[in-house]
C-alpha positions, 0 to 999 in steps of 0.5 A, a space after each residue: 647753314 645760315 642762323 635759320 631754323 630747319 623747319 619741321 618738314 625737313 626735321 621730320 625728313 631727316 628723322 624719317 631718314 634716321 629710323 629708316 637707317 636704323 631700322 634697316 640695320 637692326 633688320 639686315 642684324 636679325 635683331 629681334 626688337 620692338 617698334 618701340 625699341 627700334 623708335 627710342 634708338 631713332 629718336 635718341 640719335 636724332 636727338 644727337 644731331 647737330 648741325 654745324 655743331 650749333 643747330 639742334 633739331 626740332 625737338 617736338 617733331 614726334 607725337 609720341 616718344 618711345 618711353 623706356 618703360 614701355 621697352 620690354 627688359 628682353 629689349 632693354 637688354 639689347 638696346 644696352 648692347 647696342 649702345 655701348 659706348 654711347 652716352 644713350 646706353 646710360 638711360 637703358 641702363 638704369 631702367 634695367 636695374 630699376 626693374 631689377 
C-alpha cells in the first residue's frame, strides 16, 4: 500500500467484512450475546487492524460505538471468555469488577 489513507467507503467495507465474520462466528457457536456485545468485539478488532503494519484505519468510521456499560454483565462474562488472551479482554474485565 502506497502512503494514501483508505478512505471511509473502503473503511466501512472492511468493518462491514469484520462484523459480518464475527457475527457469523458467535452464530454457528450458539452464543447468545447482544448486538451490542457483538459490535464492541467487531469494532475492538477493527480497531487492531493495521495494514502493512503502519496504516491505522479510519477510526470514526461508526456513528455510534458499543459502550461497555450498555453490554449486560451476563455478556460482559462472555465477552471475557472470548477474549482471552487478547489485550481487548482487559477493558471487559474491569468493567466486571466495576459492577461487582
Amino acid at each position: 500500500m502506497d502512503n494514501r489513507k483508505l478512505d471511509r467507503e473502503a473503511c466501512l467495507g472492511i468493518y462491514q467484512t469484520i462484523y459480518e465474520t464475527t457475527l457469523s462466528v458467535i452464530t454457528e457457536c450458539e452464543l447468545q450475546l447482544s448486538n451490542d456485545g457483538v459490535n464492541y468485539v467487531a469494532q475492538c478488532f477493527y480497531d487492531g487492524v493495521l495494514i502493512n503494519g503502519t496504516h491505522e484505519l479510519d477510526p470514526n468510521v461508526f456513528t455510534k460505538r458499543a459502550k461497555l456499560d450498555d453490554i449486560s454483565s451476563k455478556d460482559l462474562v462472555t465477552l471475557a471468555a472470548m477474549l482471552e488472551g487478547t489485550d481487548f479482554r482487559v477493558d471487559v474485565v474491569q468493567a466486571l469488577k466495576r459492577r461487582n
